[in-house]
N, C-alpha and C positions, 0 to 999 in steps of 0.2 A: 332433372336430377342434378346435383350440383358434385362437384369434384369430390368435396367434404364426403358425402352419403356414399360415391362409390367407391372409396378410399376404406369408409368402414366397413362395406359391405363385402369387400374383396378380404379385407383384415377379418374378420369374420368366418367367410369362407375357409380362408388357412387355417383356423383355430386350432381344430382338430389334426393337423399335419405338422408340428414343428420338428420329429426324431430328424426326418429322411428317413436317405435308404442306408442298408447297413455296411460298416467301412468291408464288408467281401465284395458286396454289391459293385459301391464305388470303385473301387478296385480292379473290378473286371471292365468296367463303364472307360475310365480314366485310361485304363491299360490300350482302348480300342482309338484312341481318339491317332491323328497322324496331323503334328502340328510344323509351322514354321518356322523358324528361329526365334526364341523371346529370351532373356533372360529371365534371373532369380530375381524376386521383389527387390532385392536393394537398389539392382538398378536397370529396373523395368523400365524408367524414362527412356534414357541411354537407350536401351535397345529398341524401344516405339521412333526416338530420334534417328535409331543407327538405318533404320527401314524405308528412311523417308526422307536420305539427307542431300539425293537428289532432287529433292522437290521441294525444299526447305526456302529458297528464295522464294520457289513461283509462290507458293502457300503461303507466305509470311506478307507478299505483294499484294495477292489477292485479298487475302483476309485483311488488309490496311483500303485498297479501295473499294471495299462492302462499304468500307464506314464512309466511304465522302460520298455516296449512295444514302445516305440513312443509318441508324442505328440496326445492329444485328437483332434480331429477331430476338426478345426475350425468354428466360425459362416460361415453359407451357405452364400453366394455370396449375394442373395435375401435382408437378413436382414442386412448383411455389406450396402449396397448400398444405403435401409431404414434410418436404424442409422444414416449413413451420411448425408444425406438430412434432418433428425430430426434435427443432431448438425447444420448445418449450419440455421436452423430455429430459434433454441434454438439461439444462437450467434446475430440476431438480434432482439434480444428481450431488455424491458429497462431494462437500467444498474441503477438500485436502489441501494444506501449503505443506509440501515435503522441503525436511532441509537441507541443504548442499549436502549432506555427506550421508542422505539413504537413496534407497535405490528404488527405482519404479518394475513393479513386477508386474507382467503381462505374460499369461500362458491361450496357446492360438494354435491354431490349426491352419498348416496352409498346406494348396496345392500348386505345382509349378511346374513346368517347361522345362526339363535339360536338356544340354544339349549334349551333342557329340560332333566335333568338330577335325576338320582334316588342315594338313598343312599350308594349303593353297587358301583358308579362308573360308570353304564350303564345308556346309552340315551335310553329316553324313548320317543322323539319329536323332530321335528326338524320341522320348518317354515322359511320363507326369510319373512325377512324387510329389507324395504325399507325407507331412510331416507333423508330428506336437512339436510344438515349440513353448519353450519355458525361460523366457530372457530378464535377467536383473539389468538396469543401464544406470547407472548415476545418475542423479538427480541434475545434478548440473555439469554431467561430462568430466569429472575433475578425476575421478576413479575408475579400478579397473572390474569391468563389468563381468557377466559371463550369458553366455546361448548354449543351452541345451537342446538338441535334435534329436527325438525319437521315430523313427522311417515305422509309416504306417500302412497295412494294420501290423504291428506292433510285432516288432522281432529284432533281433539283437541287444544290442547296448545303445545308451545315450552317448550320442556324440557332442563333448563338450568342446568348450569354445572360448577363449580369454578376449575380453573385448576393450582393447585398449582406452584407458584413462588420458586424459589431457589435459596438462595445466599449464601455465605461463608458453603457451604455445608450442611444449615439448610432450611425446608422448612418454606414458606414467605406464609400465610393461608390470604385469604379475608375478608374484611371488615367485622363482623356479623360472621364468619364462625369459628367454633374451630382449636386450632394451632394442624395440623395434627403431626405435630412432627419429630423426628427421622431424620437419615440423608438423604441426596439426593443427587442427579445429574443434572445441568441444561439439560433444554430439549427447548434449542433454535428453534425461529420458522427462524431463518436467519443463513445459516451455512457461518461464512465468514473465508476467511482464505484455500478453497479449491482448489485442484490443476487444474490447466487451462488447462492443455492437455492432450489425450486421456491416453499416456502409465502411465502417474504419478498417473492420477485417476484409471487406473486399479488398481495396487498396493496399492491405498488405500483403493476402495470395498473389496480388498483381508482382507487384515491388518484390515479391521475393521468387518469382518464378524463374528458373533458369533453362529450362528444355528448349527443340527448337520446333517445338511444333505452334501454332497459334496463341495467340496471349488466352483467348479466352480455355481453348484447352488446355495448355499451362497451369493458369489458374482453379481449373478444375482438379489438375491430377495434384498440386502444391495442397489442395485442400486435403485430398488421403493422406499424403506425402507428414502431414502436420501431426495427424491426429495417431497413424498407423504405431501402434506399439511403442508409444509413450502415453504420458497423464498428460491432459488439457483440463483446467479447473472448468464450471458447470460454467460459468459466464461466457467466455472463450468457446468454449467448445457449441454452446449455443451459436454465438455468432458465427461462427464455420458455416453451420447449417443453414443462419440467413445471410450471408453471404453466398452461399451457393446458389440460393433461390434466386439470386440476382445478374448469375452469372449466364449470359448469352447461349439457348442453343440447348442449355439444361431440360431433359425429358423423362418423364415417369418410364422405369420398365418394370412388367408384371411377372411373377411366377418365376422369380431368381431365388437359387440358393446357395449360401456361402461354402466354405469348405467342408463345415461340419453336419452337411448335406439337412440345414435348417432353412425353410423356407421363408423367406422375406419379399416386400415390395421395395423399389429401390429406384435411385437418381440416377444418368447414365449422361454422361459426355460422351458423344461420339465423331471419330476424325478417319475418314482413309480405311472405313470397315473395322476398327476395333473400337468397345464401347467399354468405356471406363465409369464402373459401377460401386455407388456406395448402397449399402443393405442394409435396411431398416425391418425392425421385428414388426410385423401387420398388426401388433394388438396391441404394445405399449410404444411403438417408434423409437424403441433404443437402436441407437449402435449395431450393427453384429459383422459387420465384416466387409470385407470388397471383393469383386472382382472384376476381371480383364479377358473377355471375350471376343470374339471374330462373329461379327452378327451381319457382315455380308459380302460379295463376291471381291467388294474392293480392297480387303485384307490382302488379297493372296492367300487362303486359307477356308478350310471347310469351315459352312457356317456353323456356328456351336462349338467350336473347339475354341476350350478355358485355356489362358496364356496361364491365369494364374488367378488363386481365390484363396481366400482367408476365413479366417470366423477366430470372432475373442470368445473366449470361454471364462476368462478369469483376469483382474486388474487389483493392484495393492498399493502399498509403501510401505517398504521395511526397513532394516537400518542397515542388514550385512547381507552380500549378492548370497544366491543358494536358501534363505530365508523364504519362508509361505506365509502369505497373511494371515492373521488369523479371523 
């Protein structure tokens, strides 16, 4: 039986399963978990880094003399075969060029880690929330955006959010809001301008990695990092997918589901007990989400406890933030 057959036969299997469970469910599920320190998605690296930053030499040594040893072990067959079936999904997807001055709307579901923290540095709590998010970002970072947060299952008000614009390397502050100041970096929600094929986007997860965990895990989380709640055009975003297949250490994991408790098959990078997960739909290999798991004792952390998971529900271009696609 080859990779291919059990690939579809497992996609198959889930057919019949894509709701989940319902967000009361989740809710009591999420409520029960007792996790470590993680942060919120922005800066998940950061805190995978901040957890391991004594061991950040020996790691970075190590993983340098694997290589005068041989080449590291490549993606398993399993998730080569995955990936590909993703890129060729991703590849016909629409080819949008949005222009500098609309905005990329992406509405998503995520769950995440807070924390609660004491003066000396020690966590003293830790609970998951769960949130909708509805975020407009600039096409090219020049404008000011906005994040909408609705805490689920669904109660109070959207908590909104002005999400600083950036031009001539000053930040661009909203209508009503104080000039935050100081210099920036655009933070484009449309990356254009990215390499179309698998080997060239490898080399650029490389080159653009900045965490301190391992190049190859780097490389692996720079691939979420890219793709997470912005537009990547269908060629680009194809290469992601085969460039990932190419990246060291890369492994099929079965029977994951993203925030929107939809069941997918999925890629998993794993470093130090947490396994860093992209999630693919079992029936057509789109996209649906990531997440960031504790899958065994070398975490520090019960096995099965989510750092953090997502799911896309919806993706657009429109021309003014607060706008719906139509």
């Amino acid at each position: 039986m080859t990779e291919l057959t059990v690939l579809k036969e497992f996609g198959a299997a889930l057919d019949g399963d894509s709701r989940g469970p319902s967000p009361q469910l989740r809710a009591r599920l999420v409520g029960q978990f007792s996790v470590a320190p993680a942060a919120r998605r922005r800066v998940r690296r950061v805190a995978l880094a901040a957890g391991l930053a004594a061991l950040a030499t020996v790691a970075l040594l190590a993983s340098s003399t694997l290589w005068l040893w041989g080449a590291a072990p490549a993606a398993s067959a399993e998730a080569a075969a995955l990936l590909r079936h993703a890129a060729t999904a991703a590849s016909r997807g629409p080819d949008l060029a949005p222009a500098p001055d609309q905005f990329v709307y992406v509405k998503s579901v995520e769950t995440a880690a807070v924390l609660t923290g004491n003066s000396h540095g020690g966590i003293t709590s830790t609970r998951m929330q769960t949130d909708l998010r509805e975020i407009w970002q600039s096409a090219d970072g020049s404008r000011t955006g906005v994040l909408k947060e609705l805490p689920q299952p669904a109660a109070g008000q959207w908590q909104i959010t002005a999400l600083a614009g950036c031009r001539n390397g000053k930040t661009i502050p909203a209508a009503g809001v104080a000039d935050w100041g100081g210099s920036c970096l655009p933070q484009p929600g449309y990356h254009a301008g990215l390499p179309t094929t698998a080997s060239a986007m490898l080399g650029y997860l490389y080159r653009n990695s900045h965490g301190q965990n391992p190049p190859d895990v780097e490389a692996f989380i720079t691939a979420g990092d890219l793709i997470r709640e912005s537009y990547v055009q269908p060629a680009a975003l194809a290469a992601v997918f085969g460039a990932a297949a190419l990246i060291p250490g890369v492994t099929v994991v079965l029977d994951v589901r993203n925030a929107a408790g939809q069941l997918g098959i999925g890629v998993q990078q794993t470093f130090r007990g947490i396994s860093e997960q992209l999630i693919f739909s079992p029936r057509t290999y789109a996209f649906i989400g990531e997440r960031q798991v504790a899958v065994s004792a070398g975490a520090g952390l019960p096995v099965g406890s989510v750092l953090d998971s997502t799911a896309i529900l919806a993706t657009g271009i429109v021309d003014h933030a607060g706008l719906l696609p139509r």
